[in-house]
N, C-alpha and C positions, 0 to 999 in steps of 0.2 A: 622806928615803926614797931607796934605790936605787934605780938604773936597772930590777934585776929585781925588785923589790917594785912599782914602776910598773906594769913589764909586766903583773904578776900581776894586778890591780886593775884594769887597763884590760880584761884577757879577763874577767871578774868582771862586768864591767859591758855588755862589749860583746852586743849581740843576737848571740839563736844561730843556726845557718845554718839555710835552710829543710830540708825532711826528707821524703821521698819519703811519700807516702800515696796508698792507692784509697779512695776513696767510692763506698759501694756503697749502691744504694736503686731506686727504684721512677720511673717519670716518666711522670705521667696527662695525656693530651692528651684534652679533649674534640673534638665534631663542628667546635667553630669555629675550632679548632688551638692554643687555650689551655691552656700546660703545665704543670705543678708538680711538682718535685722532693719524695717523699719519701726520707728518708735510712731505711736501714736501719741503716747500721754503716759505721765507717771502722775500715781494717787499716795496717799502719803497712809502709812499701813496697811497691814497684810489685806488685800483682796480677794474671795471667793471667786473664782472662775470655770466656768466648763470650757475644756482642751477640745478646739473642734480644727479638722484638718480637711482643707478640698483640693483636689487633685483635677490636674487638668492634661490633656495630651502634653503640654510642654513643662512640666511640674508639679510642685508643689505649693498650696497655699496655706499655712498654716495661722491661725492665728493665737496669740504667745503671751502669756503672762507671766512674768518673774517677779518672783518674790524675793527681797534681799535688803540685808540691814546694812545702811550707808550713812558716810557723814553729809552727805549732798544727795540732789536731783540729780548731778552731773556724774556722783560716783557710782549711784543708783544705775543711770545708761550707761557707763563706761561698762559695769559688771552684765548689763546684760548683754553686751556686744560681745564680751569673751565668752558669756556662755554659749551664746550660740555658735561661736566661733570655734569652740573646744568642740561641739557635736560635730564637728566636721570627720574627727577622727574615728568615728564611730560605722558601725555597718553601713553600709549600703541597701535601703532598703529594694525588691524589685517587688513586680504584679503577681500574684495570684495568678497562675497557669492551669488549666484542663490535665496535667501532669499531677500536680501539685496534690490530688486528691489525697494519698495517704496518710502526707505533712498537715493536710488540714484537718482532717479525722481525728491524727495521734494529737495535734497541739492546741489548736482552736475548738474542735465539734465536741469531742467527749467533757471539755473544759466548760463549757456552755452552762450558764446556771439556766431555770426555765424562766424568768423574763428574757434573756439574753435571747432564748433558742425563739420565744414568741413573737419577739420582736424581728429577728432574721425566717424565721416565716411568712409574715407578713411583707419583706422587702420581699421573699423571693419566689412568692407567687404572683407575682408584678414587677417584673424588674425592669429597669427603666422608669418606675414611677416613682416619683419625689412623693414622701408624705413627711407630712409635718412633726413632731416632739407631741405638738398638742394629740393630734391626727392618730398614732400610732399609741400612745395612753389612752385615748380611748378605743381604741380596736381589741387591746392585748390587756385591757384593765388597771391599768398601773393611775399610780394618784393625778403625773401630772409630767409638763417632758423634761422635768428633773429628775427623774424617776429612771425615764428612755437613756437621759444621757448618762445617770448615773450605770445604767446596767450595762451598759457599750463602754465601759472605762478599761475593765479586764480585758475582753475580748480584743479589745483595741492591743494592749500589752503582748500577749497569746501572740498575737499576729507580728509582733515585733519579734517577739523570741526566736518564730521561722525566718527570718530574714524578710519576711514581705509585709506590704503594705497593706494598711484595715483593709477589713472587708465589705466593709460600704462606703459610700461616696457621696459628700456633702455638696447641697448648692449652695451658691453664694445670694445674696435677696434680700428683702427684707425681711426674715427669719431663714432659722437653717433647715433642713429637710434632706433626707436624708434615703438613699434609694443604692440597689443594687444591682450590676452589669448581669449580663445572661450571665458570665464565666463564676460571679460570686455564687448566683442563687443554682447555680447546676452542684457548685461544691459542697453548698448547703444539704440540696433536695437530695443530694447522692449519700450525703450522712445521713441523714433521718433515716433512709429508706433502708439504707443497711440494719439501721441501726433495729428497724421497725422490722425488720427480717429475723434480727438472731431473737429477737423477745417472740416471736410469735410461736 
């Protein structure tokens, strides 16, 4: 056999390189932070996704895209069943408490860029009302409600950092929208007002 008949036989044989895939699915946390990855569907290359999380009295509902280079579809899920499975070890997140005021001052409110803060004004002079991504871009001026999600990305983090859970609350529908509890918009209105106190 020649050297490039060799060659040939050995790519033949050799594994193939891994291959860009999102894994897109579902990931149910109950009350005592126990999760499980459903899979909805995997896409073959990296995926553009907005991280949106909704929270219900018995949980969480998150929904999940992972990104990862694999030799398969199947190693593709296998990897994202461990990732979610590895967050297990990680904080606990809890609610946003009427206590909690000075933790969300020092971590979240002074951190607030001014879409951020426009956008949580608008939740929390209405709380309890669901507005839309469209809805709230056009209230607070922004291009469009990738704009809304993109400025809730940090604030989202922020609120990790404290041990607790964002600060708004997603419906689930045919679109997401996106509203906050009395206990959010109190923690809000009590920052501004402070804040609107030492400037004056």
């Amino acid at each position: 056999m020649s050297l490039r008949s060799r060659q040939l036989a050995a790519q033949r044989i050799k594994p193939g390189r891994p291959r860009p895939y999102t894994v897109f699915g579902l990931v149910t946390a109950d009350a005592a932070g126990r999760s499980q990855l459903l899979v909805a569907g995997v896409a073959e290359g990296f995926v553009g996704w907005v991280d949106t999380t909704e929270f219900s009295g018995d949980g969480r509902y998150e929904r999940f895209a992972h990104q990862v280079r694999a030799l398969s579809v199947e190693a593709a899920e296998a990897d994202a069943h461990a990732y979610v499975a590895a967050q297990q070890a990680g904080p606990e997140f809890t609610a946003w408490q009427p206590a909690d005021q000075e933790l969300y001052n020092e971590v979240v409110y002074r951190r607030l860029t001014p879409r951020a803060r426009a956008i949580f004004a608008v939740l929390a002079a209405q709380p309890g009302t669901p507005f839309s991504g469209e809805r709230l871009a056009a209230l607070t001026g922004m291009k469009n409600l990738n704009s809304v999600a993109g400025s809730l990305s940090w604030p989202r983090t922020y609120c990790g950092e404290a041990g607790r859970i964002q600060c708004w609350w997603f419906t689930d529908g045919a679109r997401t929208e996106y509203s906050f509890d009395v206990v959010h918009a109190e923690l809000f209105l009590t920052a501004a007002g402070a804040r609107l106190a030492l400037a004056a």
